[in-house]
GUKELO-422337 format. One record per residue (C-alpha): residue number from 1; x, y, z. Coordinates in Angstrom, 2 decimals, m for minus. Layout:
<NUM, <X, Y, Z>> ...
This chain:
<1, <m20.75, m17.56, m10.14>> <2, <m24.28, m18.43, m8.95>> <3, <m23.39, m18.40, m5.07>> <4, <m21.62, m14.71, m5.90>> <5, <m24.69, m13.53, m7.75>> <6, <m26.82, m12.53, m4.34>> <7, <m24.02, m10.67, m3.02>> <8, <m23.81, m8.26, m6.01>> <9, <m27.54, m7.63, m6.22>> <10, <m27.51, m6.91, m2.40>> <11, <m25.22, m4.80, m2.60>> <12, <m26.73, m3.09, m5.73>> <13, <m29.35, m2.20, m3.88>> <14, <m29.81, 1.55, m3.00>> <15, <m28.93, 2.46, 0.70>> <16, <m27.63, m0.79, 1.02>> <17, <m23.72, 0.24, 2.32>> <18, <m21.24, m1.45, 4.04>> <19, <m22.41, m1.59, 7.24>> <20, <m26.44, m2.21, 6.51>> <21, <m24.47, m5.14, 4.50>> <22, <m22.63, m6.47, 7.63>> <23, <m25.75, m6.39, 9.53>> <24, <m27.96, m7.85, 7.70>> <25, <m25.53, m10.54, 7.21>> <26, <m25.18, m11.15, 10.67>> <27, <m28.81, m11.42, 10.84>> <28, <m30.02, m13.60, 7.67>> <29, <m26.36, m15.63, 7.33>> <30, <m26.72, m15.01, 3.59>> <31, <m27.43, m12.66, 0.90>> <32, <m29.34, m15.34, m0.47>> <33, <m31.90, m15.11, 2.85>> <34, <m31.69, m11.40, 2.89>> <35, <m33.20, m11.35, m0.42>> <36, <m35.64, m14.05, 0.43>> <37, <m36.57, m12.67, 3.97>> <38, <m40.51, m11.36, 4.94>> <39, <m40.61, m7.85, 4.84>> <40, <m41.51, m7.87, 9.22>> <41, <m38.06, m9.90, 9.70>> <42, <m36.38, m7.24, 7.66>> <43, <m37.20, m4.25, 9.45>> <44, <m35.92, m5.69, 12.82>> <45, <m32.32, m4.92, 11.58>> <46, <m31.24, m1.67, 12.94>> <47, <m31.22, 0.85, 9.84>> <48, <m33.92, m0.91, 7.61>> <49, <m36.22, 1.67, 7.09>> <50, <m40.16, 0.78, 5.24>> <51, <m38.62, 1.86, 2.05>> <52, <m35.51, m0.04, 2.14>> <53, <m37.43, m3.21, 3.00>> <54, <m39.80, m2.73, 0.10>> <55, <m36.38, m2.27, m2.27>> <56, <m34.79, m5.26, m0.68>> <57, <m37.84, m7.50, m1.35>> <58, <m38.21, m6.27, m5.18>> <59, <m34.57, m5.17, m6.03>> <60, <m33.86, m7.66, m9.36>> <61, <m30.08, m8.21, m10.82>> <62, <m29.65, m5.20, m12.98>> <63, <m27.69, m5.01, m16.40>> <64, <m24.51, m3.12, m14.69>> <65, <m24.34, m6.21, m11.98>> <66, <m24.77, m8.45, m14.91>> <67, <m22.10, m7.17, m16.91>> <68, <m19.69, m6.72, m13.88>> <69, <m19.92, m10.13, m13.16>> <70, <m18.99, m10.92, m16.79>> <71, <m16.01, m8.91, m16.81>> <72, <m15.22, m10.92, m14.02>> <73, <m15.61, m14.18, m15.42>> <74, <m13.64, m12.52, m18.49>> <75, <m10.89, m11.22, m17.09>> <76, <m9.95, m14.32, m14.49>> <77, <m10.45, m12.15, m10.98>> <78, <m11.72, m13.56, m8.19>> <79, <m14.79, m12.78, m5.61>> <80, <m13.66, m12.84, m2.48>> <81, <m16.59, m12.84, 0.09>> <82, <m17.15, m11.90, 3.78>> <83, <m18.02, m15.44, 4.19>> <84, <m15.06, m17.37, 2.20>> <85, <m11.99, m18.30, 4.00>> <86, <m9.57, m16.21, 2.13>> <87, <m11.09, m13.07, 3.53>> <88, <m8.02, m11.19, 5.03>> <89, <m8.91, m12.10, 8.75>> <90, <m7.99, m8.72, 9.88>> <91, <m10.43, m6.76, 7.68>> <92, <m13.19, m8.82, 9.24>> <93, <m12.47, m6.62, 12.75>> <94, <m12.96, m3.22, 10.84>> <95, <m16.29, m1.28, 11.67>> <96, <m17.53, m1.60, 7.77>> <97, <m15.71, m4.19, 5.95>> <98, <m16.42, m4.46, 2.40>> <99, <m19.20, m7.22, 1.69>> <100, <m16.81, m8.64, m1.07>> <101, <m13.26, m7.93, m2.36>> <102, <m12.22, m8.13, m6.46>> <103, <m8.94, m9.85, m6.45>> <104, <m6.50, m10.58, m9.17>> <105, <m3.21, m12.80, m8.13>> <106, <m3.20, m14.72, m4.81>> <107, <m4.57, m13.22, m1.81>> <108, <m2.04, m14.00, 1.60>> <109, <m4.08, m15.87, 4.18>> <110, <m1.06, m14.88, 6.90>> <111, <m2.11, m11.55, 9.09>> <112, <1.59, m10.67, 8.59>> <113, <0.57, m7.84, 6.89>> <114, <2.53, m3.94, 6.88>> <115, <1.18, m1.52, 5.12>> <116, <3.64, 1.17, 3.92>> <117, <2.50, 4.40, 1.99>> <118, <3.76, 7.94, 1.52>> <119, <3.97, 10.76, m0.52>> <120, <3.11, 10.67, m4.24>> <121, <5.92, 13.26, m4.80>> <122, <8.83, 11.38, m2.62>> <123, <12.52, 12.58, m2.38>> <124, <15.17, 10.22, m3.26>> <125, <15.57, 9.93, 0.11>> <126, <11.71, 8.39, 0.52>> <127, <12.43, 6.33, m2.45>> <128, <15.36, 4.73, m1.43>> <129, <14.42, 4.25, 2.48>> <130, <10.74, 2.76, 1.45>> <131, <12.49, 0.06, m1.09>> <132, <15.25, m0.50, 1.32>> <133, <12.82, m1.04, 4.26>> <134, <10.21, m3.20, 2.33>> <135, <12.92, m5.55, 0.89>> <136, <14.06, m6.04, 4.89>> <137, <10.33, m6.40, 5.58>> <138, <10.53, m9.47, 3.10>> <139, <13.21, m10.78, 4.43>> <140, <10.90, m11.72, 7.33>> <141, <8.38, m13.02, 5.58>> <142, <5.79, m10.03, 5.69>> <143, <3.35, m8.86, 3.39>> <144, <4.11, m4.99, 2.05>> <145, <0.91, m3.32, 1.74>> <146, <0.07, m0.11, m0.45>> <147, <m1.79, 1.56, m2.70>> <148, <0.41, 1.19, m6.27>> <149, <0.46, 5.02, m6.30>> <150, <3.04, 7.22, m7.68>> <151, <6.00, 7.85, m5.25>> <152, <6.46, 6.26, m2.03>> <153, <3.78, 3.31, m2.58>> <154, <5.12, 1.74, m5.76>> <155, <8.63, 1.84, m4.59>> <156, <6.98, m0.33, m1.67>> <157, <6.02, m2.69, m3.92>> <158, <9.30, m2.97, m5.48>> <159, <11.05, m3.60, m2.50>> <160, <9.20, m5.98, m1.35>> <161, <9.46, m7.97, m4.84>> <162, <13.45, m7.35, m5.22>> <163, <13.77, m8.93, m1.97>> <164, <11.42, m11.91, m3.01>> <165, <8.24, m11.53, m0.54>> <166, <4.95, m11.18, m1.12>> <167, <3.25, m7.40, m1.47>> <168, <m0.88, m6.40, m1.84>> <169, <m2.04, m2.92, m3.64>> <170, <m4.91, m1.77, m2.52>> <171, <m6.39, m0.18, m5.67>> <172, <m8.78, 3.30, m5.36>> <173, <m10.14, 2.05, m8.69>> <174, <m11.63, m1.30, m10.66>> <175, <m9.20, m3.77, m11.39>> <176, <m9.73, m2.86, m15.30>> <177, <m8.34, 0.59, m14.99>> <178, <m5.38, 0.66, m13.87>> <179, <m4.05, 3.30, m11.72>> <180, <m1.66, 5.11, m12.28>> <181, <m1.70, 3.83, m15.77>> <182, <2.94, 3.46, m15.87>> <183, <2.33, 1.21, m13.64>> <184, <0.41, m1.48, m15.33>> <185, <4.03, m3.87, m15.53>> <186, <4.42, m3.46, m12.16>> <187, <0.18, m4.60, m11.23>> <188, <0.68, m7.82, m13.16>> <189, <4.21, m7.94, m11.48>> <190, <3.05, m7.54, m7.85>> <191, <m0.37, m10.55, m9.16>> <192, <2.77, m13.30, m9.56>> <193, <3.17, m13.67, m6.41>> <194, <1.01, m11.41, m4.31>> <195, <m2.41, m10.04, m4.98>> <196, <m4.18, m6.52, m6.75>> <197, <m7.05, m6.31, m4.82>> <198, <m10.30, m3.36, m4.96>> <199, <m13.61, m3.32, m3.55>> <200, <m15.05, m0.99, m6.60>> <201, <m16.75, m2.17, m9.35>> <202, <m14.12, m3.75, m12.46>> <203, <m14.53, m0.43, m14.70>> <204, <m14.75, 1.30, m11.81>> <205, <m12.48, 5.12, m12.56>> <206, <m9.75, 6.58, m10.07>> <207, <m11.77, 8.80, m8.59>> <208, <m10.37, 11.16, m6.33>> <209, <m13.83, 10.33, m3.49>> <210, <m12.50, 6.54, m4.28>> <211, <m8.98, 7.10, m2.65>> <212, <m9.94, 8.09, 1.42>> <213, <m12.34, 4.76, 0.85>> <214, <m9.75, 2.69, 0.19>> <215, <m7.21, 3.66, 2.75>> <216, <m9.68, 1.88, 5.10>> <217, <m8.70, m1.18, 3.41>> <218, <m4.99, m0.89, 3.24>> <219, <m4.76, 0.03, 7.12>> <220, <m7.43, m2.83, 8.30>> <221, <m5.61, m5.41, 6.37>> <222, <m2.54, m4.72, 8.25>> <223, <m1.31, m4.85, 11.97>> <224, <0.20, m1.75, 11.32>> <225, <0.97, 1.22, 8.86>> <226, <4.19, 3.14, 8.05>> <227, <4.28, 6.37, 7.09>> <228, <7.39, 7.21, 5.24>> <229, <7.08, 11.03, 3.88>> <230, <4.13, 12.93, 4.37>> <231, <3.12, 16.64, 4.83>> <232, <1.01, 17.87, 6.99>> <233, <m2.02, 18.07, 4.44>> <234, <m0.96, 14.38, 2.89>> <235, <m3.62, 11.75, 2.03>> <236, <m1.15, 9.20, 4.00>> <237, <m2.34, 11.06, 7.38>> <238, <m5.97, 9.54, 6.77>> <239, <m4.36, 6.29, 6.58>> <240, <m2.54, 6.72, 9.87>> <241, <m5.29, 8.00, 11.42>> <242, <m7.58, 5.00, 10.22>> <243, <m5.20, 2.45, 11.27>> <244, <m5.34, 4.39, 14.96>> <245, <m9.16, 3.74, 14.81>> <246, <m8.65, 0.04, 14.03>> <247, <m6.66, m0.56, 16.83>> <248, <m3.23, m1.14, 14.66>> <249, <0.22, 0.03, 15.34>> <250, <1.53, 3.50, 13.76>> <251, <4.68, 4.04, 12.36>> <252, <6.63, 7.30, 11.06>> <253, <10.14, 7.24, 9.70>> <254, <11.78, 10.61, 10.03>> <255, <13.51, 12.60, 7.87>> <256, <15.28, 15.93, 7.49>> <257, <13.76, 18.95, 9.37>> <258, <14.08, 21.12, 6.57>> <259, <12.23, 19.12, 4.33>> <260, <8.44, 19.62, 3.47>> <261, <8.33, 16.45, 2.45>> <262, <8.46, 15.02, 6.26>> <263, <6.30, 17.65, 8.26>> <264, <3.31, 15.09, 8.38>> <265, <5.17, 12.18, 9.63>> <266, <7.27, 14.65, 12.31>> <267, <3.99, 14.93, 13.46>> <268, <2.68, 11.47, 13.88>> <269, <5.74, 10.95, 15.90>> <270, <4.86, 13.97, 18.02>> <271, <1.63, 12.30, 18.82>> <272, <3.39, 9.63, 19.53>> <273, <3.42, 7.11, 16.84>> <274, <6.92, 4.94, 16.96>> <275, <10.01, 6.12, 14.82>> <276, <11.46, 3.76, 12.13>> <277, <14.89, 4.06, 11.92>> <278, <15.13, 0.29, 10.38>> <279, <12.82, m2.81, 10.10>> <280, <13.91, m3.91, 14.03>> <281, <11.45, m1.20, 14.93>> <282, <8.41, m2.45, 13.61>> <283, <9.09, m6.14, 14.27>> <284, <9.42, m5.04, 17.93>> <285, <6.16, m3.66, 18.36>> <286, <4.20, m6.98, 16.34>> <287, <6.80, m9.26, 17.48>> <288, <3.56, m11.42, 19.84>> <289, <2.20, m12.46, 16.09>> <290, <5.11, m13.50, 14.81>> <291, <6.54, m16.66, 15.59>> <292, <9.89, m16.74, 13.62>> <293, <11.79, m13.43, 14.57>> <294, <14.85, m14.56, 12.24>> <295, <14.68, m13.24, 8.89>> <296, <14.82, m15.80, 6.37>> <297, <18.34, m16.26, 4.98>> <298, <17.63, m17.74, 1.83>> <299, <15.80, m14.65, 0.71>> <300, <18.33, m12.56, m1.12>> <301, <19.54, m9.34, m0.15>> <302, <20.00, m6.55, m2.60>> <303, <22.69, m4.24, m1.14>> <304, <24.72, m1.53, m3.92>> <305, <27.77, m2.16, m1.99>> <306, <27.72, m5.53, m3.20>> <307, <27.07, m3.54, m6.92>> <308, <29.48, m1.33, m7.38>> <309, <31.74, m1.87, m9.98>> <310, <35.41, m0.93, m9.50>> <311, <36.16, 2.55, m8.45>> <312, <38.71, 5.18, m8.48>> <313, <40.00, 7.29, m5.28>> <314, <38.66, 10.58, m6.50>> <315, <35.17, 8.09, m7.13>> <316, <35.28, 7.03, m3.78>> <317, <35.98, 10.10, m2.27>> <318, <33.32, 11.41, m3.87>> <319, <30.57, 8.54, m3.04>> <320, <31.58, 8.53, 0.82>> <321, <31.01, 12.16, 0.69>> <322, <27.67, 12.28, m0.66>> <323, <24.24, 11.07, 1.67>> <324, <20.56, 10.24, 0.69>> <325, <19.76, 14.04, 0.75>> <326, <20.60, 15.84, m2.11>> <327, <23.62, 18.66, m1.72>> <328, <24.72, 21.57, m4.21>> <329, <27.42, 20.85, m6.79>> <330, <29.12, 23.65, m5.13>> <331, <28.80, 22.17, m1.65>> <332, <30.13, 18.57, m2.60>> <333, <33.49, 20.86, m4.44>> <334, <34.12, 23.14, m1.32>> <335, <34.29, 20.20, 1.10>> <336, <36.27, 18.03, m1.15>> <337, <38.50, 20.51, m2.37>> <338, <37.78, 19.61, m5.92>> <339, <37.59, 22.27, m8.71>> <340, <34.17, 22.51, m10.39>> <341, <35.13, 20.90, m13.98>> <342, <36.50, 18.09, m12.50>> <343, <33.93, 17.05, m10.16>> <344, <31.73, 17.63, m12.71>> <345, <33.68, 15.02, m14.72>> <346, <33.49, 12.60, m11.78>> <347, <30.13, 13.29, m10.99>> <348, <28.90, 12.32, m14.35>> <349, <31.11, 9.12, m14.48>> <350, <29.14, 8.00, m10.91>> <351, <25.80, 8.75, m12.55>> <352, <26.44, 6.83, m15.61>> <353, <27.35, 3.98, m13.05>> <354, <23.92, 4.40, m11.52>> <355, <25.49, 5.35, m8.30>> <356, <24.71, 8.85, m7.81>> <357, <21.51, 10.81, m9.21>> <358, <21.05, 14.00, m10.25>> <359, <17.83, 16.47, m8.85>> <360, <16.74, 19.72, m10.31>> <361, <19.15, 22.60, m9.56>> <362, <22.05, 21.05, m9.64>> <363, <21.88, 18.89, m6.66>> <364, <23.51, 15.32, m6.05>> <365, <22.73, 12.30, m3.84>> <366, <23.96, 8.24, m3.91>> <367, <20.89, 6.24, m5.12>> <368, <20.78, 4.16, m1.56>> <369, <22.33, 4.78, 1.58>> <370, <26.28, 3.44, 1.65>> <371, <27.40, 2.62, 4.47>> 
């Protein structure tokens, strides 16, 4: 931990950000020389004022750096550093790339990266499309990106495990508090194979300044960003535009013009960021950095047709008649024909089965698209 050690007191400095960092790195080569540097060679970096010279030259390791660095040691994580080879490549290109990364798991040297975030509050519909698409995203051997959030980011995570790839969150918190905190099976889950990865501090909290800060990191990681559901006022709009700024590819996958719940990523695609309709349309657009356009066949595929246990014909007619979008009890019984106690019956027989799910107010949908 000794060659670490100059990197957290540099950047424990006061005034010292990401970017005054970067520089001054680019200057000395090291933290180490930074610290050591005349106080005349310091102030020839752009930014170094008299007074942050003076703190640079007498700034000592305090007791929070000290015991951040043991909770590192403690807990196993790793220090990823602007200089170290396991830097994501693609962060390097950002305008203020964090000095040092906290990982736990394996970080992905490949820039096959996709990040794919969303509402916290997603539909079934956003559910079932971000778990489908990230398990196809797999399937080619790309890293998912997100941000282990409620909603729309874990179930990118999941897909991208169920279909046996690698996935990275992004956390807006230290890697010791876990956030949000159901989802602590699903952080050591996505370490296995993939990486949990912050730039804050270990017992750093989810605070809510932490979150914008972070979306930096999950877009400049990537070559691109999808958006799956998003309103116009949605946290996962900074993302997209952040990824814009970087230079990266935009996605938006569409969904109902009724729903709330997809105002924000109607209007990416306005602006013209590309529509995802399915995983072709995003391999298109980063097809030049990928050599291998095939998906790999021995990854599995998880499909619910291949699920479903047997069936009735009033079942049946019932599952082909139902979509991703929920519809009223009452709707499902008019165009079927089917009086309300019985479909009632059958509906409850298809949720048991895990096919179809119940939403507030009596509303039905399949749990994945059947086709």
């Amino acid at each position: 931990m000794e060659k670490i050690l100059p990197w957290f007191i540099l950047k424990s400095v006061p005034g010292i950000g990401n970017l005054l960092f970067k520089r001054l790195l680019d200057r000395f080569k090291s933290p180490q020389s930074v610290l050591e540097a005349s106080h005349k060679d310091l102030l020839q970096v752009d930014g170094i004022s008299q007074r942050l010279a003076v703190a640079i030259r007498q700034h000592k390791i305090t007791e929070g750096v000290e015991k951040d660095l043991d909770r590192v040691m403690q807990k196993g994580y790793q220090i990823v550093t602007l200089s170290d080879a396991d830097y994501p490549p693609l962060l390097l290109q950002i305008f203020d790339p964090p000095p040092f990364l906290y990982v736990y798991g394996n970080l992905p040297r490949s820039i096959k990266n996709i990040a794919v975030v969303g509402s916290r509050n997603a539909t079934n519909y956003g559910i079932s499309t971000t778990k489908r698409l990230c398990n196809e995203l797999a399937s080619y051997e790309i890293t998912v990106v997100s941000g282990m959030a409620r909603g729309v980011d874990t179930a990118a995570h999941i897909g991208a495990i169920t279909g046996e790839g690698k996935t990275i969150a992004v956390l807006g918190s230290g890697l010791a508090k876990i956030y949000p905190p159901e989802n602590t099976k699903l952080f050591y889950k996505i370490a296995e194979e993939g990486a949990v990865i912050s730039e804050f501090p270990v017992m750093a909290e989810p605070e809510a300044h932490n979150f914008p800060i972070r979306n930096r990191i999950i877009s400049g990681i990537c070559l691109g960003t999808v958006i799956v559901e998003a309103t116009r006022k949605s946290g996962s709009l900074i993302t997209a535009r952040l990824a814009t700024d970087q230079g990266r590819e935009v996605f938006a996958v569409p969904g109902s013009i009724h729903s709330i719940k997809s105002t924000g990523t109607h209007g990416l695609i306005k602006e013209g960021a590309k529509l995802v309709e399915n995983v072709q349309d995003i391999i298109e657009e980063i097809s030049h950095v990928i050599k291998n356009n095939v998906p790999n066949e021995n990854i599995k595929k998880h499909n619910l047709l291949d699920k479903l246990p047997q069936l009735s014909d009033e079942e049946w007619q019932v599952v082909k008649a139902l979509g991703i979008y929920p519809v009223h009890i009452d709707d499902i019984g008019r165009n079927l024909g089917i009086e309300p106690g019985r479909l009632s019956s059958i509906l409850l027989r298809l949720e048991l089965k895990k096919i179809v799910q119940q939403s507030p107010g009596n509303l039905f949908s399949i749990v994945e698209r059947i086709s």
